[in-house]
N, C-alpha and C positions, 0 to 999 in steps of 0.2 A: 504494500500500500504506500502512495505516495503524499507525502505531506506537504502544505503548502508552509513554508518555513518562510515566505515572506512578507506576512498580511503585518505585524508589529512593524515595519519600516514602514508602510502608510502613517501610523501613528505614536509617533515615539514618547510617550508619554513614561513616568517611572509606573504608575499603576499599572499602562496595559501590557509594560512588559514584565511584570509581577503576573501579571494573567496569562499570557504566554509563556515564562517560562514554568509555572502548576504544571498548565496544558503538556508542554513537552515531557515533565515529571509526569505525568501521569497516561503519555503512549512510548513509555520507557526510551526515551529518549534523553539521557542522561546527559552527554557531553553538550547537549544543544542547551539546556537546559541552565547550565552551570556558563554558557556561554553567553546568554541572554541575559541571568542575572550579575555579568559580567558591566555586560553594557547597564542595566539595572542602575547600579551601584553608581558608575560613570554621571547618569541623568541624576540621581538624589542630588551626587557630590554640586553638580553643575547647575541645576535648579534657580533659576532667582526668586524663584514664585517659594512660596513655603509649604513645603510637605508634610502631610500628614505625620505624626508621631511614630506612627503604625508603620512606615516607608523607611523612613529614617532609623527605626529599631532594624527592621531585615538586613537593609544596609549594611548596616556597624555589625551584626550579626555573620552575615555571609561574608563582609569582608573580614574577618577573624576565620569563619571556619574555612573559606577557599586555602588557605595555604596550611592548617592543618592535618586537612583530605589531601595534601599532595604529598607532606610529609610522611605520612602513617606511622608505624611504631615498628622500635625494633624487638623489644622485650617479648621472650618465648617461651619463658621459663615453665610455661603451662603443659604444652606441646610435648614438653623434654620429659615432659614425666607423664603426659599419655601414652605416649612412644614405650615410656619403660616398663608403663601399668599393661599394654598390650603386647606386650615381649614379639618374638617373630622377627620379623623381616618385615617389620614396618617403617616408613623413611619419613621425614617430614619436607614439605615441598610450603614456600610462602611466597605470599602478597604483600602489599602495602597494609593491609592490617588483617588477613587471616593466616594462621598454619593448619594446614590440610595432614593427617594422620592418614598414610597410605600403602598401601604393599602393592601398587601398580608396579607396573614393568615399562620399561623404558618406550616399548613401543604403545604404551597408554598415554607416552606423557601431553600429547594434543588434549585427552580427558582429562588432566589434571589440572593442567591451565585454564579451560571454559570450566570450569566447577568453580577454582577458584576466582577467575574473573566477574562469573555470576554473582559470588558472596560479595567481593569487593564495590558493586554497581550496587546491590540490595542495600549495601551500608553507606554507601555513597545518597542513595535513594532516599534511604529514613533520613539522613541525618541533612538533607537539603530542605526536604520535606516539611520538618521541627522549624527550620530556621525559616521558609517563608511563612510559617505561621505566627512570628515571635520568638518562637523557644530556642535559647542557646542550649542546646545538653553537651557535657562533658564527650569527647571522644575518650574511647578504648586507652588505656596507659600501657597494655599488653597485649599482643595478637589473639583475635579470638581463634580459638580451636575449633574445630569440626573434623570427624572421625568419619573416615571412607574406610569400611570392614570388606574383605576381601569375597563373602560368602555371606548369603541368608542366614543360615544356622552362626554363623558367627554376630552378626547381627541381632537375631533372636536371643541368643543368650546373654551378650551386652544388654539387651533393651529390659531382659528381664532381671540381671544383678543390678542394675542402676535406678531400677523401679520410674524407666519411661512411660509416658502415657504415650495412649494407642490416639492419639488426636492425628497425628500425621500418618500417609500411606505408607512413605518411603524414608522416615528419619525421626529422629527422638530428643527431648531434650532432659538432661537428667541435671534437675533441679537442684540436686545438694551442690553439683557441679558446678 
């Protein structure tokens, strides 16, 4: 499907492209998105007119968290010890803020990377999402983890020592964790 990516250059206002860049976040167009509120921020700073409170909060907002999300973290000490809690031939593989716990083989690594780049675009996602609304949240101070199990029956018996709930098809989150 193709998107009309340039109705906001008709009217460059800081609201309509607070509305355009939602819209982009929300047909998972991530880079576009962070690129509009790019310009965003550009139009508050430039503004003669006076902008809402509300505009100026996202602003100051998203200009703090953009080079946060570029940064991501190094800290993995969580990882280092799932690794060791699931013994094997499990490797850890990371992004700018997740480590992926995995026993893929070299010729999986194409699946290791769209997994992790999925995760990293979903946190990219909330955490843009918080900030056109107001909310500044804390980013991650340590890689989040996520656990790639080699087998179903291996899966099954993590989900059931960890006391997961059955809410997801395909993944679990175990709470004390």
């Amino acid at each position: 499907e193709k998107y009309d990516l340039e109705w906001p250059k008709v009217r460059r206002t800081p609201g309509a492209m607070l509305i355009f860049a939602e819209w982009c976040l929300h047909h998972g167009l991530t880079d576009e998105c962070m690129k509009t509120l790019d310009e965003f921020v550009k139009l508050v700073e430039a503004s003669k007119e006076k902008e809402s409170d509300r505009l100026k909060l996202v602003a100051e907002i998203y200009g703090k968290l953009k080079p946060e999300l570029a940064r991501g973290v190094l800290k993995k000490d969580t990882a280092v010890a799932w690794k060791g809690r699931l013994g094997g031939t499990y490797t850890i593989t990371d992004n700018e803020f997740y480590s992926l716990v995995h026993s893929a083989t070299s010729n999986e690594r194409d699946l290791i990377q769209r997994r992790l780049k999925l995760l990293d675009t979903t946190l990219k996602n909330f955490y843009l999402w918080h900030a056109m609304k107001g909310k500044a949240l804390p980013l991650p101070t340590e890689k989040l983890v996520a656990v790639l199990l080699d087998s179903e029956q291996a899966y099954r018996q993590y989900k059931n020592s960890l006391g997961g709930d059955d809410l997801l098809a395909d993944g679990f989150l175990a709470r004390r964790d």
